[in-house]
C-alpha positions in Angstrom: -61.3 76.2 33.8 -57.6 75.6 35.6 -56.0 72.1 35.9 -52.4 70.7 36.4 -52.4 68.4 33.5 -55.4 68.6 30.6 -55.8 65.3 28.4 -56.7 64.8 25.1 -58.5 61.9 24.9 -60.4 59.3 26.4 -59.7 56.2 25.3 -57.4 54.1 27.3 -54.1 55.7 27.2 -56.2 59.4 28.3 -58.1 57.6 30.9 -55.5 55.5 32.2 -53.4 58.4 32.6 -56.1 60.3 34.4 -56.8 57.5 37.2 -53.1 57.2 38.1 -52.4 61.1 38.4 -55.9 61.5 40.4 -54.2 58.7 42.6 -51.1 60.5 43.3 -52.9 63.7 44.1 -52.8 65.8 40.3 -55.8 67.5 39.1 -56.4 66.5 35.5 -59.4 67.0 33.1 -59.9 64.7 30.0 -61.4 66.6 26.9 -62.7 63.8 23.9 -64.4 65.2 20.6 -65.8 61.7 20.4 -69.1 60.7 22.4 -68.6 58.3 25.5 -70.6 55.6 23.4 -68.7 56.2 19.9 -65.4 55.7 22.4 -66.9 52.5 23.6 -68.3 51.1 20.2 -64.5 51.1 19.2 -63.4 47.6 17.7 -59.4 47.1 19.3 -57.1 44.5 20.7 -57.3 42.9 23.5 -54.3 40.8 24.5 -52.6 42.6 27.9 -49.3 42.6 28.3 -48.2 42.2 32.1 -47.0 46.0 32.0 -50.6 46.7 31.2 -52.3 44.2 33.9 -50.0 46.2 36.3 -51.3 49.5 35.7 -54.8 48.8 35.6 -54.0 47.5 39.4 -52.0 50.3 40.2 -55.0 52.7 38.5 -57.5 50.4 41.1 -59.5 49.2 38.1 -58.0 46.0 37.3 -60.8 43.6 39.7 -63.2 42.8 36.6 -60.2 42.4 34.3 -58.7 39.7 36.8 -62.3 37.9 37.4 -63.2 37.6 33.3 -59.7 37.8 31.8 -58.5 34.7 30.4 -54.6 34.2 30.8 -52.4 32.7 28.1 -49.6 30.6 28.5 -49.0 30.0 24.8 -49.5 30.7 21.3 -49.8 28.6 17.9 -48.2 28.9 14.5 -49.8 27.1 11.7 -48.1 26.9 8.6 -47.4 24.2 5.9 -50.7 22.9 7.9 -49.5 22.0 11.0 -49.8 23.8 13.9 -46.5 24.1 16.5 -47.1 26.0 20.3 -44.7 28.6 21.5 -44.5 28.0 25.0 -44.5 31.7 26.2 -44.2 30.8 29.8 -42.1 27.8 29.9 -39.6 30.0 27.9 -40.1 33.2 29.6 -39.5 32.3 33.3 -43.4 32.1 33.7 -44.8 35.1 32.2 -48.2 35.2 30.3 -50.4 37.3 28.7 -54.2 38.2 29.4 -57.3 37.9 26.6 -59.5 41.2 27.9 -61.1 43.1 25.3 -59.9 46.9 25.0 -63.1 47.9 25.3 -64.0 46.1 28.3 -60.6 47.9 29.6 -62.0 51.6 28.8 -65.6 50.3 30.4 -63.6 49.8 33.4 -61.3 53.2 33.6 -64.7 55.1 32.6 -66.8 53.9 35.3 -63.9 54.3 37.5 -63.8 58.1 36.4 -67.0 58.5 36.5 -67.7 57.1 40.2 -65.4 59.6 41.5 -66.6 62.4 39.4 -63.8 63.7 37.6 -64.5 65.8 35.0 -64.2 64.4 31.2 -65.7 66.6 28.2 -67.5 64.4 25.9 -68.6 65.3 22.1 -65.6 68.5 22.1 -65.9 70.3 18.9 -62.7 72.4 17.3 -60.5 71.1 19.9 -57.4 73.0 20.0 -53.5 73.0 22.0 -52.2 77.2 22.3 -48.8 77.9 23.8 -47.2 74.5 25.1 -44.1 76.1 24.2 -44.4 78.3 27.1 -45.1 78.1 30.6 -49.0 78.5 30.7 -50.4 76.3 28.3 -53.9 76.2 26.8 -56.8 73.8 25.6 -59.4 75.4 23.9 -62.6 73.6 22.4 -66.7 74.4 21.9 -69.2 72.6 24.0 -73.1 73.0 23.0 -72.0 76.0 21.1 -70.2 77.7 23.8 -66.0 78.7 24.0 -64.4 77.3 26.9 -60.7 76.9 27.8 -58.7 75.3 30.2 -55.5 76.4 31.4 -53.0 73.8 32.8 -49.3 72.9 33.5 -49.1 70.4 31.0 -51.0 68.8 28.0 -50.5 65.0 27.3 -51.8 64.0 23.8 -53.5 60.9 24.0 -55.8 61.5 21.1 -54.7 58.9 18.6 -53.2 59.0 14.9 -54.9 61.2 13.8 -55.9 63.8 16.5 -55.0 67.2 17.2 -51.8 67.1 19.2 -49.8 65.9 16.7 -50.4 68.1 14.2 -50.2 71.1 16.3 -46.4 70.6 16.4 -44.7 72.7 13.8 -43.4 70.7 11.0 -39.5 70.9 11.6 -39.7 70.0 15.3 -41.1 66.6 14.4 -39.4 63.7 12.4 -42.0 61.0 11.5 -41.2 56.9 10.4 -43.4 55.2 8.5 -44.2 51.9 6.7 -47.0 51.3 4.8 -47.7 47.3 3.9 -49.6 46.2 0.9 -52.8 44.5 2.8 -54.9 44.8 5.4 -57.1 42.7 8.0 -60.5 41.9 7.6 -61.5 41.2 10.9 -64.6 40.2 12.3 -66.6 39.6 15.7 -68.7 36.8 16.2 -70.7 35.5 19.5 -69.4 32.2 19.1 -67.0 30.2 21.1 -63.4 30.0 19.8 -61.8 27.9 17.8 -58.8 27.2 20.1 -57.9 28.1 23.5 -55.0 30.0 22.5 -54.5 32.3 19.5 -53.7 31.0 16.6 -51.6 32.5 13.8 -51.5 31.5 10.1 -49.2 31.5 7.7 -50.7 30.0 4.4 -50.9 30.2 1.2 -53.4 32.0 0.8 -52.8 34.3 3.1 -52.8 35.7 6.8 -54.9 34.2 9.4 -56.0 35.1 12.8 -58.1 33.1 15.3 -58.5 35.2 18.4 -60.8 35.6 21.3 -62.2 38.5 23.2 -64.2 35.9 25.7 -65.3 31.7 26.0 -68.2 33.1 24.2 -67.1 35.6 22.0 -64.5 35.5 18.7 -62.5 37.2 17.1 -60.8 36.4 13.7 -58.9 38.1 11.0 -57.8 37.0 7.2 -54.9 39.0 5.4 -56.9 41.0 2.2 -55.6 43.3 -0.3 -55.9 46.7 0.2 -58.6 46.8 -2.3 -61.2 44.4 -1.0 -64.3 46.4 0.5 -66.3 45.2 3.3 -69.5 44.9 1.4 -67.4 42.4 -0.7 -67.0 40.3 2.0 -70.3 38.0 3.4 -70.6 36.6 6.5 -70.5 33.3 4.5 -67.5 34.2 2.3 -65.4 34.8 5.5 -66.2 31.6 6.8 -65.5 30.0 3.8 -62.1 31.8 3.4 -60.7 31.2 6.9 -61.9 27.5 6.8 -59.4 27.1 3.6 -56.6 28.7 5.8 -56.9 26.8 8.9 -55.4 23.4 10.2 -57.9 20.4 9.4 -58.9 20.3 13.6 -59.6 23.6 13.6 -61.7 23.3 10.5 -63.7 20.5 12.4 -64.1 22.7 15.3 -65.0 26.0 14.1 -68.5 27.2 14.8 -70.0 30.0 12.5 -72.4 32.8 13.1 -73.8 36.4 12.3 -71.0 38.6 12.5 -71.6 41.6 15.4 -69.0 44.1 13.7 -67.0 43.2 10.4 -63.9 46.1 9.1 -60.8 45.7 7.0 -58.2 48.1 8.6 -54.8 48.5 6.7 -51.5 48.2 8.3 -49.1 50.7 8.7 -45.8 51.0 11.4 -45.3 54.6 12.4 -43.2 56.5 14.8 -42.8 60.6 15.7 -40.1 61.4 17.4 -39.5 63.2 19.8 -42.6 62.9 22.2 -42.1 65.9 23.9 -42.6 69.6 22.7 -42.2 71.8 25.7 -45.6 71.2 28.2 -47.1 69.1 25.0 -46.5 65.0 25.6 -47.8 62.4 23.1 -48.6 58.9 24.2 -50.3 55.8 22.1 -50.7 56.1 18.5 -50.9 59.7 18.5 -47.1 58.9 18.8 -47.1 55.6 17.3 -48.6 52.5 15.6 -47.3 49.5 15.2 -49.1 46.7 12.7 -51.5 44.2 15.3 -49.6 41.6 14.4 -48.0 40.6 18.3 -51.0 43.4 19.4 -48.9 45.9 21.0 -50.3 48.7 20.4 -52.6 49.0 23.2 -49.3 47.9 25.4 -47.1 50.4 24.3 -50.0 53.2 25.2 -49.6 51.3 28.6 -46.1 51.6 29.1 -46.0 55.4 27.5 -48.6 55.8 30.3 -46.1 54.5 32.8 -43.3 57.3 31.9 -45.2 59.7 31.7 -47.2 59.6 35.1 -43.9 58.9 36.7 -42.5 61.7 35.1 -45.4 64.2 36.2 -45.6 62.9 39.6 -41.9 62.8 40.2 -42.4 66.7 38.9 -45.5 68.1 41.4 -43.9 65.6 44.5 -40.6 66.3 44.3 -40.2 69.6 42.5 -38.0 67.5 39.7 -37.9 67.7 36.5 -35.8 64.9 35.6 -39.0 61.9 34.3 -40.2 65.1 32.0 -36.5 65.7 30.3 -36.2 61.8 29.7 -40.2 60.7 28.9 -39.3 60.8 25.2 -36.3 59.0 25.2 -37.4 56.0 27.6 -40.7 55.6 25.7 -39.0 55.5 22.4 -36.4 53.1 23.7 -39.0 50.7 24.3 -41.3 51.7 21.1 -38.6 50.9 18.5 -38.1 47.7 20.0 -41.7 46.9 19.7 -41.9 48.2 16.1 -39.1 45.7 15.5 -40.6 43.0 16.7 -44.2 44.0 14.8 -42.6 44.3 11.6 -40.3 41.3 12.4 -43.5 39.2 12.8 -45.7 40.9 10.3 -42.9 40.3 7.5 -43.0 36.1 9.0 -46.4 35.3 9.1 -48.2 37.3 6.1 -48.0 37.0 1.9 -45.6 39.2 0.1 -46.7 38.3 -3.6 -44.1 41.0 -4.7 -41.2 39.0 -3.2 -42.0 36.2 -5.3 -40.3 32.8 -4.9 -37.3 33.5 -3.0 -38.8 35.5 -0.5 -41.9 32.8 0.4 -38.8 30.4 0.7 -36.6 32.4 3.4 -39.7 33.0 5.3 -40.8 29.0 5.2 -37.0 28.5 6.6 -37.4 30.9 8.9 -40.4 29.4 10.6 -38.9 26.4 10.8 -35.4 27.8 12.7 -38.2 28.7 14.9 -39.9 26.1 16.0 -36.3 24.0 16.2 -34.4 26.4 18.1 -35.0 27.1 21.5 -33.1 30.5 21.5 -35.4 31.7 18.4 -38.7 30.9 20.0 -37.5 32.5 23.4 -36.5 35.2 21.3 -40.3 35.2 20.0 -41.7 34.1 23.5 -40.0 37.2 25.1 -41.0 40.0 22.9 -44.6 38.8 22.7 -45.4 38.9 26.3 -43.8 42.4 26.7 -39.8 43.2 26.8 -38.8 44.6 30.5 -39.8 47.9 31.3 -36.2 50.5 31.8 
């Protein structure tokens, strides 16, 4: 097989990148070791940045997301057990955020691909990137037991944190960042309506708390756990029980219970490679990066690596320039660091250090409340959680 760009990966940041090149006129095949329906059955965020909402218009997906996407114009902050709304809009000049499930999202970009028939390898075995140091790159992988290989122009590694691409880059090319907290999230889905219209975040304690949303019908919450705690520690009827202790006395009134759908703990980690690029090989999403879901931008920074880089490659087959590719990793990791900061930032605010003792639970209760008093610290807040400017 020949292509101009081949992608690894089909979740959002792959297929994302796939609909906008197809739009400009670049062939491009998407190769997944995953099935379409593992893909799907994926648990993730789903708060959109505007960045993101743009995209999935400019990608000529983004009806259904506009017809069952909820927009937020605020957040809460519970602590000391009062609850006190950042006002993202007022403070940002009028910019919001959406509530539309990453999954939903993929749905959208796979029926997309899939209506116009571009090809996408599902269920990839030994998938492997040969000579993106050179000029003819190569993807090689086995499909019902046969070898096959595509030869492109370019590879872009959207295969996540732990896929191929970035671990096919020789060790001294690549400098990686990482954090590591001590907890995790155990998060779980329920079909039952939520316990606020906007998100709530928890600081309390005993711990964490999330109260999210992926629809009017469907929840979404999350408690702070240590890194210890097993899922099949946790009932249905000791999470309730937990997150009632941590919430606010109204939203204990109006929080309505039920069977969980899907139930995880995930740990927490911030991570960043640098650089993205390694000759015809480009990483974008968490095979770059991972921030902690705290301020969920993680699917947003996919979005807006997704913007350089199909920039980049069109600005390359339209205009015969190479200028987008020499500068994807800097501009990506411009605006990747400064989401990391905020992540961490708003991580180290809102959870439970037990290590820090005292002194440390003290700064961060004076913290919260500089940022409720001061206008310039919630704007400060405001603006990084609905998504800094793109450069």
């Amino acid at each position: 097989m020949r292509t101009q760009v081949a992608i690894i990966g089909a979740g959002p940041s792959g297929l994302l990148l796939g609909q906008l090149l197809h739009k400009a006129g670049i062939d491009n095949i998407i190769v997944e070791r995953q099935s379409a329906e593992y893909v799907l059955g994926r648990i993730r965020a789903g708060i959109l940045e505007q960045v993101t909402i743009d995209l999935m218009d400019e990608a000529g997906v983004g009806q259904r997301m506009h017809a069952e996407g909820l927009p937020h114009t605020g957040i809460e902050l519970l602590f000391e057990g009062q609850r006190h709304r950042i006002d993202l809009q007022a403070l940002t000049g009028g910019k919001k955020v959406m509530v539309y499930g990453q999954t939903e999202l993929t749905r959208d970009l796979m029926d997309a691909r899939q209506a116009l028939g571009l090809p996408t390898v599902y269920s990839a075995a030994d998938v492997a990137v040969h000579d993106f140091d050179g000029e003819r790159p190569r993807v090689t992988f086995q499909r019902e037991g046969r070898s096959e290989t595509i030869e492109c122009d370019f590879i872009a590694g959207c295969d996540g944190f732990h896929g191929v691409c970035r671990a096919s880059v020789p060790s001294g090319a690549i400098t990686e960042y990482e954090k590591v907290y001590p907890f995790g999230w155990l998060g779980l889905l329920s079909d039952t309506p939520p316990v606020s219209e906007e998100l709530i975040y928890a600081n309390t304690p005993r711990g964490f708390a999330l109260c999210s949303q992926r629809s009017l019908s469907r929840s979404r919450y999350y408690l702070q756990v240590p890194l210890t705690d097993k899922v099949q520690d946790w009932s249905d009827e000791a999470f309730w029980n937990e997150l009632r202790l941590r919430l606010d006395e109204t939203a204990r009134e109006r929080l309505i219970t039920g069977p969980s759908l899907e139930k995880s703990i995930a740990p927490l980690r911030s991570f960043v490679a640098e650089p993205l690029r390694f000759g015809r090989l480009f990483l974008a999403g968490d095979a770059g990066h991972i921030v902690p879901p705290t301020g969920a931008k993680g699917l947003n920074l996919a979005a807006s690596d997704v913007h350089y880089l199909s920039t980049a490659l069109i600005e390359y087959y339209q205009e015969r320039s190479q200028a987008g590719i020499d500068h994807y990793s800097q501009r990506s990791l411009a605006r990747i660091w400064k989401a990391e900061r905020f992540s961490w930032w708003f991580t180290n605010l809102m959870h439970r250090f037990p290590a820090e003792g005292g002194f440390g639970q003290r700064v961060q209760e004076a913290e919260l409340d500089y940022l409720i008093h001061s206008q310039a610290a919630s704007t400060a807040l405001a603006e990084n959680y609905v998504g800094l400017p793109m450069a």
